[in-house]
C-alpha distance (Angstrom), angle and dihedral (degrees) to the residues before:
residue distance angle dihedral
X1 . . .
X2 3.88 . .
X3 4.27 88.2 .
X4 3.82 84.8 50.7
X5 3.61 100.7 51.3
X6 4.26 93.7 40.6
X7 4.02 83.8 49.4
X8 3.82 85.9 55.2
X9 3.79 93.6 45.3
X10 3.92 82.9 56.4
X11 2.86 97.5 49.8
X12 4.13 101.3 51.1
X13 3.44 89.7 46.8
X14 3.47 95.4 61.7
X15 3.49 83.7 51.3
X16 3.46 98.2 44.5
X17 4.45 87.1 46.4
X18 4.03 87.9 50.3
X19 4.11 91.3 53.0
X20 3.26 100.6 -123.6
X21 3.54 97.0 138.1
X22 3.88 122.8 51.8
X23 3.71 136.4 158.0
X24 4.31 136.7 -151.1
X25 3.99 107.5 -123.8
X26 3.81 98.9 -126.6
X27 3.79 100.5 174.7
X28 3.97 115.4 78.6
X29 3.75 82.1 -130.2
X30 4.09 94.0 65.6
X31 3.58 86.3 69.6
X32 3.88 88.8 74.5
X33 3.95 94.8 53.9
X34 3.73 144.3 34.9
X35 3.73 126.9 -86.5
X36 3.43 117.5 161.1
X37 4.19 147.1 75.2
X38 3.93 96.3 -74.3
X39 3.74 117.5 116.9
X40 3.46 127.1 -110.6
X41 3.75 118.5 -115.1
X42 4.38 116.6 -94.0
X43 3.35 124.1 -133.2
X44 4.05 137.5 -161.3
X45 3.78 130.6 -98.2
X46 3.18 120.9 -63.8
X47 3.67 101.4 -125.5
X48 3.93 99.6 53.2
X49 4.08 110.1 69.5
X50 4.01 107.7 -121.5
X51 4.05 92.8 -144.1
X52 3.77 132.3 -1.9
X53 3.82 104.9 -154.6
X54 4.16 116.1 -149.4
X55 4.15 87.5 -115.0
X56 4.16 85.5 61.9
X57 3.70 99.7 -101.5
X58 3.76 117.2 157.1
X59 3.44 126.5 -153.8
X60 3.77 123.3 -175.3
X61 3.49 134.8 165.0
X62 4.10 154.3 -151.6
X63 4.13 126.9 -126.1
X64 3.50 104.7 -172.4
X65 3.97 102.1 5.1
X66 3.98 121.8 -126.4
X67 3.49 104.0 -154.3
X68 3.68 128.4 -179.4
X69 3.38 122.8 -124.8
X70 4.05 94.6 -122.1
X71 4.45 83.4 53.4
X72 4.09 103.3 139.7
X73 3.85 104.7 -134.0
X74 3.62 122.7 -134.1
X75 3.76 147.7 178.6
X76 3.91 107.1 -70.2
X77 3.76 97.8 41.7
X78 3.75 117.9 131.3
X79 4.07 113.3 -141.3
X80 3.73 133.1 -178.6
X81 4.15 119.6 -158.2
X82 3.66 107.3 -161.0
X83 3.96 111.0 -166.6
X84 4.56 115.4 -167.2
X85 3.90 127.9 -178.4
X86 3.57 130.2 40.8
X87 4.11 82.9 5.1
X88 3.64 129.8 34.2
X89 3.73 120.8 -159.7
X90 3.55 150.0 140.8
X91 4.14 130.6 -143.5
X92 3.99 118.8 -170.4
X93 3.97 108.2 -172.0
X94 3.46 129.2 168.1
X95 3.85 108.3 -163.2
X96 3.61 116.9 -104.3
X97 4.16 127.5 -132.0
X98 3.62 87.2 -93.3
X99 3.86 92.2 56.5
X100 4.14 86.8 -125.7
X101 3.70 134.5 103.0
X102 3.96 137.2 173.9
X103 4.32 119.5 -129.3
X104 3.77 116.7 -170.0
X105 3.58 120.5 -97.2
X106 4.14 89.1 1.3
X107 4.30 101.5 71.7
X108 3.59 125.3 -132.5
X109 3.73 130.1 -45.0
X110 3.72 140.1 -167.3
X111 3.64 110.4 -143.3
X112 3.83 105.2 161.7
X113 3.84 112.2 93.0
X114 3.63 91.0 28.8
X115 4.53 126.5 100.1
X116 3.64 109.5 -110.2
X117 3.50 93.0 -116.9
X118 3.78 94.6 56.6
X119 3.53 83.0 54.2
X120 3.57 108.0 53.1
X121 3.74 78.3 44.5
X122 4.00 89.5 62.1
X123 3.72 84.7 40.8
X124 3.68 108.0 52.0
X125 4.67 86.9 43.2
X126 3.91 91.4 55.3
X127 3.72 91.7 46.9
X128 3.86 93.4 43.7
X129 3.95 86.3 46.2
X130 4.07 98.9 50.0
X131 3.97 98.6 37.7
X132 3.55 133.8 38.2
X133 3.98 119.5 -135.1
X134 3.97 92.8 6.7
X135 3.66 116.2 132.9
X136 3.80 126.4 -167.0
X137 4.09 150.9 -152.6
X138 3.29 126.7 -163.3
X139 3.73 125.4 -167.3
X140 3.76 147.6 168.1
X141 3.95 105.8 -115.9
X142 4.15 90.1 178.7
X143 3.80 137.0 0.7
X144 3.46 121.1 -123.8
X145 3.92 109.1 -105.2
X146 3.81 113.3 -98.7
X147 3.91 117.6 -148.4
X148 4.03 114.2 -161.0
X149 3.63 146.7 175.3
X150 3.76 117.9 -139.8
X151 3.86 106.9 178.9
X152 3.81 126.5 154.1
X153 3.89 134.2 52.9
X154 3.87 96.8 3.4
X155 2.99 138.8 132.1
X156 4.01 99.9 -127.6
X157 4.06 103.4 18.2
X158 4.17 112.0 -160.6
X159 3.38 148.1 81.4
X160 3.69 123.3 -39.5
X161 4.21 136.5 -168.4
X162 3.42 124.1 -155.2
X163 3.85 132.1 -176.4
X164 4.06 95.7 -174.2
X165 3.90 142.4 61.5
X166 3.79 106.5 -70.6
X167 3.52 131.7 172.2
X168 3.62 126.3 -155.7
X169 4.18 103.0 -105.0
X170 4.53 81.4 46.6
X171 3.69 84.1 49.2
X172 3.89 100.0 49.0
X173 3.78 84.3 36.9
X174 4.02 84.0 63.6
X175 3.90 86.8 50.6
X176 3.79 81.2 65.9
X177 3.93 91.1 -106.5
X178 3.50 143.7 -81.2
X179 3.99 119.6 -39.1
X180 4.00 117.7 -124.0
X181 3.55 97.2 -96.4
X182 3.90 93.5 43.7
X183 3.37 122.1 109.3
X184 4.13 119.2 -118.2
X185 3.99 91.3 -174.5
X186 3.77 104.9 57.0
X187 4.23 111.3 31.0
X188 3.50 103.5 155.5
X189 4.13 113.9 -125.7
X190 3.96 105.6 -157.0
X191 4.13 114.2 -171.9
X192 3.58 116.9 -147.9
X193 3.84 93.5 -151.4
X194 3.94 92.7 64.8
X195 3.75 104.5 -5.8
X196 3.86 88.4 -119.4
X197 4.00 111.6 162.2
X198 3.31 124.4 -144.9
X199 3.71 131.7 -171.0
X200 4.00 115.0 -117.8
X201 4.08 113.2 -164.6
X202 3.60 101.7 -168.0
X203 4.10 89.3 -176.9
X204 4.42 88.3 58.5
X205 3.85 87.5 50.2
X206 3.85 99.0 46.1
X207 3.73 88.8 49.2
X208 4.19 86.4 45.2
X209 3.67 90.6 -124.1
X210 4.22 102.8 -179.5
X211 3.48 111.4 -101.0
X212 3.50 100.1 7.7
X213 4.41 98.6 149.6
X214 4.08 110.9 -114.9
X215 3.65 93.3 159.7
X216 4.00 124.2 177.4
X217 3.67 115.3 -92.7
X218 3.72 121.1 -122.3
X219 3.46 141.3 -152.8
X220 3.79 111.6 -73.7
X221 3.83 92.3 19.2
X222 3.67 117.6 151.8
X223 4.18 119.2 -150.9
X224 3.60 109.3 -163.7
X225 4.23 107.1 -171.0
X226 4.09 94.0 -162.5
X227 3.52 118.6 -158.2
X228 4.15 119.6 -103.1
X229 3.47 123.7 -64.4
X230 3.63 133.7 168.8
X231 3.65 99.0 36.0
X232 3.74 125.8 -171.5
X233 3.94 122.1 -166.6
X234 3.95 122.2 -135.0
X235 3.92 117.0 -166.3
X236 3.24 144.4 162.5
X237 4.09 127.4 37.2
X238 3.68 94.1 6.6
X239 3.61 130.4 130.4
X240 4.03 94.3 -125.9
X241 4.02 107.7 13.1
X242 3.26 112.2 179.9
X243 4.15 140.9 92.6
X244 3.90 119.4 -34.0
X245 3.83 137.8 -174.9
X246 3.69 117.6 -130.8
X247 3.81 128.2 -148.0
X248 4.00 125.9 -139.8
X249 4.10 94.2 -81.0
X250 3.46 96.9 18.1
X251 4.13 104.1 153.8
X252 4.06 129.4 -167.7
X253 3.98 90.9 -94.8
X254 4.26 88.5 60.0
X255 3.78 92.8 53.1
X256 3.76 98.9 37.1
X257 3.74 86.3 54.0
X258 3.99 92.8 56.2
X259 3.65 97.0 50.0
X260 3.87 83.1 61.0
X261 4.59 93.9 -110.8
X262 3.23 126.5 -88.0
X263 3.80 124.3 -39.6
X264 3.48 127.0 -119.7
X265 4.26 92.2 -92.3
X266 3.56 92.0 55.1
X267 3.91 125.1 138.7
X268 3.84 102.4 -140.6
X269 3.71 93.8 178.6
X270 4.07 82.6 58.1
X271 3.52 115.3 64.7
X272 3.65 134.6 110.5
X273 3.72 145.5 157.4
X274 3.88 118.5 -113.5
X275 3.68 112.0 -143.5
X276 3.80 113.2 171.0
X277 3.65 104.2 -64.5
X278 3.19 93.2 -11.0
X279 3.79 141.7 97.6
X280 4.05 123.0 -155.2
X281 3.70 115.4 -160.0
X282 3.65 112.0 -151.6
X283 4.07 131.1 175.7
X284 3.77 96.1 -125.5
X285 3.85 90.3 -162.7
X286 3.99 89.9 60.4
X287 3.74 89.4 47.2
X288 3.98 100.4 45.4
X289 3.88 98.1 28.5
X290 3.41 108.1 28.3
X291 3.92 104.5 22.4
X292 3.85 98.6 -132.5
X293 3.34 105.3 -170.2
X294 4.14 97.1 -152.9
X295 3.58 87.8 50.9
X296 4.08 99.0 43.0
X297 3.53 95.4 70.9
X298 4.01 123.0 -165.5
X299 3.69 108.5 -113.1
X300 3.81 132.5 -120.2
X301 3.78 129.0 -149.8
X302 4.09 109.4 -89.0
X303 3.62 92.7 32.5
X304 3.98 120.3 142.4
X305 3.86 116.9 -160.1
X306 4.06 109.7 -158.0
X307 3.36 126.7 -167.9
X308 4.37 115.7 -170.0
X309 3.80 124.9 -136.5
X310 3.61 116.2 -118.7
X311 3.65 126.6 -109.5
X312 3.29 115.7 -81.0
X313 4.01 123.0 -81.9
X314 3.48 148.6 166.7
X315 3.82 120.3 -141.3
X316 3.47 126.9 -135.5
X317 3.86 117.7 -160.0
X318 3.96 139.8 166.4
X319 3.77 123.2 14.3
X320 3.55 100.3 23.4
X321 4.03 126.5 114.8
X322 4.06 88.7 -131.9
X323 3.95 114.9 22.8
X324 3.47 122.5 -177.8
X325 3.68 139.8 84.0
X326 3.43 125.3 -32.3
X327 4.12 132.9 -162.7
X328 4.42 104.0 -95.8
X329 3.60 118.8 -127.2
X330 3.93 127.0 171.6
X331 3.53 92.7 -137.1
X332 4.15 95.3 58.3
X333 3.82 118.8 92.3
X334 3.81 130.4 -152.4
X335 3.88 83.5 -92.6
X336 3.66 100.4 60.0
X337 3.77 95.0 41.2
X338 4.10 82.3 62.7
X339 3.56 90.9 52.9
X340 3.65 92.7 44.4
X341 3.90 82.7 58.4
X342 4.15 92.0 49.3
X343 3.97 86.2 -101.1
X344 3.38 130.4 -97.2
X345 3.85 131.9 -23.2
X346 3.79 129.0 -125.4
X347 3.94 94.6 -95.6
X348 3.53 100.1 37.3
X349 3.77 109.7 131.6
X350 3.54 95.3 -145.6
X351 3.75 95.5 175.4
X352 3.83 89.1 74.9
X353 3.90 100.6 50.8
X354 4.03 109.6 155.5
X355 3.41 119.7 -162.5
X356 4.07 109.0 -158.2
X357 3.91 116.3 -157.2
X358 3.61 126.4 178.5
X359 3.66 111.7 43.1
X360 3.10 137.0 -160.3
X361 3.94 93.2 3.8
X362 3.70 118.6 21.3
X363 4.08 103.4 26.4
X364 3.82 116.5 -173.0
X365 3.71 123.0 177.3
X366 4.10 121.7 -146.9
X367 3.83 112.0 -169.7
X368 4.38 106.3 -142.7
X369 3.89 117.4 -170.7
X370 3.59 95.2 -141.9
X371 3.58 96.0 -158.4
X372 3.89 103.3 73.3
X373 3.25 86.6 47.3
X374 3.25 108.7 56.7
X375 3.90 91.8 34.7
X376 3.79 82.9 63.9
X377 3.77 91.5 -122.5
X378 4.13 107.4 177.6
X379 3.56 94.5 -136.0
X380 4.08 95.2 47.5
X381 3.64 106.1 108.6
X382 4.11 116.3 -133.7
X383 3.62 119.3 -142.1
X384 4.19 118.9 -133.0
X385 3.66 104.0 -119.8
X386 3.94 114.7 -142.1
X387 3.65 130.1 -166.7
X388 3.80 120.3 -74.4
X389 3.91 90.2 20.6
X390 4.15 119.5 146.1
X391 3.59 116.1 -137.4
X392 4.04 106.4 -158.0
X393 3.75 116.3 -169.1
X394 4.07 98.7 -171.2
X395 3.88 114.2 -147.0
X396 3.75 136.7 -150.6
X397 3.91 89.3 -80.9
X398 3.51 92.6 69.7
X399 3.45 103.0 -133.6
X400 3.79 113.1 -178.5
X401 3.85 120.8 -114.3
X402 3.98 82.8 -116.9
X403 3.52 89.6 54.0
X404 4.18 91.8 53.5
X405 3.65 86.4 50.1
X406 3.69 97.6 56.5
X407 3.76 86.6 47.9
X408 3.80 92.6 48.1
X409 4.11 88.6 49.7
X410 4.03 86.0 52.7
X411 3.43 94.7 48.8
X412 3.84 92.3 53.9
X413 3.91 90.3 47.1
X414 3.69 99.4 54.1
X415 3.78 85.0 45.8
X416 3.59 84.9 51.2
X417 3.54 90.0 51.5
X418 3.78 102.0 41.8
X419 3.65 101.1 33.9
């Protein structure tokens, strides 16, 4: 059905190009618009800006528009009605100042203001009610050209044109984005029409949050990218500590979840939130895993969220009869951590013991025969053992150190979980 109906639209625009259909204006209103067979005016790709002007004014433009269905029309907008069946015919309007225009036969209509679907919606019902077996198309041949200011925290502050659908985070995105010490959760929309201000939160629409506003910008539209305010700190064994910006509502969970969650050291019976004087316990396992609302606090300006490390411990994994984590002390070797463990099993490979330091950020690998070692031999060469450091014994299955890892990093999260 969809091949049938773009053949058809084919097929009346060559029809339409060739000028074999044309109609008389007989409204005084048609004077202000276009009805007739003449083409409306191309444009470039979207993606490559048509002119940079020297006081940093951006103009880019659309070929063949996409444009959503939820696309506000406006004055400057090119459209083509195509009518096939029992009558063939072709309207090309571009919406007057007054946002309405007259078509022959069909009456007047005021399209700016109004979501192109609604629109072709209106369209397509006063067609089906004045002719019988007369289907229609409606499409945008142009966008009206939209002139903006983008001043602020951006990357490339000035004046930009744009003849296409463009929401505010595309348009600041065509800035070249928002500095370091701009803020993503309060950029300031200003309409020209009313000088209403809305709050855009780029970081709510990136993660697709519902409801989150992204409107269209519109002629005369002024995007102010403010610097950061109301910053919280996150330290300690996170994944990302350093300075964030809140948002009105903002809770633990929100924050926790930008600084990437606690690494694989962290202390979750030690964390807290500093406020002032004074300190907030919180169970960060009920606030990141099980969203407890009396424990995922909102957040205030000033506030520090601290995570502790955990004591420190040596892990034990592979081809031992007890793996796990065991209690670190400088004066241990590699050889009493084994024993700690209940030594090796019967398919432990102990010729191919890696000890992995570093984790999660700076991951070194020492391969340990085991056997020397443990033998006692004089000439075997024993291996300090620092804090944090994972002792894998490979076995006869052959895992891969990678795969130990994983397990080690599962084991940790269900403790996490269950603990």
């Amino acid at each position: 059905m969809r091949t049938k109906a773009v053949l058809l639209i084919i097929l009346m625009s060559a029809v339409f190009f060739f000028g074999i259909s044309s109609l008389a204006q007989t409204d005084n209103k048609a004077t202000s618009v276009i009805v007739s067979s003449e083409s409306t005016p191309t444009t470039k790709n979207p993606q490559t800006p048509v002119n940079t002007n020297n006081d940093n004014e951006t103009i880019e433009a659309l070929d063949s528009p996409i444009v959503p269905d939820d696309y506000i029309l406006a004055p400057g907008d090119y459209l083509e009605l195509q009518l096939w069946g029992k009558l063939t015919d072709n309207y090309a309007v571009k919406i007057p100042a007054d946002g309405e225009f007259f078509l022959p036969d069909l009456g007047t209509f005021k399209a700016a203001g109004k979501s192109l679907l609604n629109f072709r919606n209106e369209v397509s019902g006063r067609v089906n009610d004045t002719f019988k077996n007369v289907h229609s198309a409606l499409i945008i041949k142009q966008i009206h050209p939209v002139k903006i200011q983008i001043i602020g925290q951006v990357v490339k502050p000035g004046w930009y044109t744009f003849r296409g659908s463009v929401r505010v985070s595309e348009a600041v995105q065509k800035a070249g984005g928002v500095l370091d010490n701009g803020s993503y959760k309060n950029i300031i929309l200003t309409r020209s029409a009313d000088e209403k201000m809305l709050s855009i939160n780029l970081r709510s629409i990136q993660l697709q949050e519902p409801g989150a506003p992204d409107p269209y910008v519109t002629s005369g539209d002024i995007i102010n990218c403010r610097l950061q305010e109301n910053l919280v700190e996150v330290v300690g064994q996170f994944f990302a500590p350093k300075v964030y910006e809140i948002a009105p509502g903002d809770r633990l969970s929100d924050i926790i979840f930008e600084a990437g969650g606690p690494t694989l050291l962290a202390d979750l019976n030690n964390t807290y939130v500093e406020r002032g004087s004074d300190k907030i316990e919180f169970d960060i396992k009920e606030v990141i895993f099980k969203r407890n609302k009396s424990q995922n606090i909102e957040l205030q300006p000033g506030d520090k969220i601290f995570c502790g490390k955990i004591p420190d411990v040596v892990y034990i994994l592979g081809g031992v009869k007890e793996p796990g984590p065991q209690k670190y002390d400088r004066n241990f070797t590699i050889g009493d951590y084994i024993g700690f463990a209940k030594g090796p099993t019967s398919n432990a490979r102990l010729g191919s013991t890696t000890i992995v330091r570093g984790l999660p950020d700076n991951v070194n690998k020492t391969l340990v025969d085991l056997r020397h070692i443990l033998k006692g031999d004089d000439f075997a060469e024993t291996p300090k053992i620092q804090p944090g450091d994972v002792i894998i014994i490979p076995t006869e299955d052959k895992m891969s150190i990678t795969g130990y890892l994983s397990m080690l990093l599962s084991i940790i999260t269900i403790s996490k979980i269950n603990d």
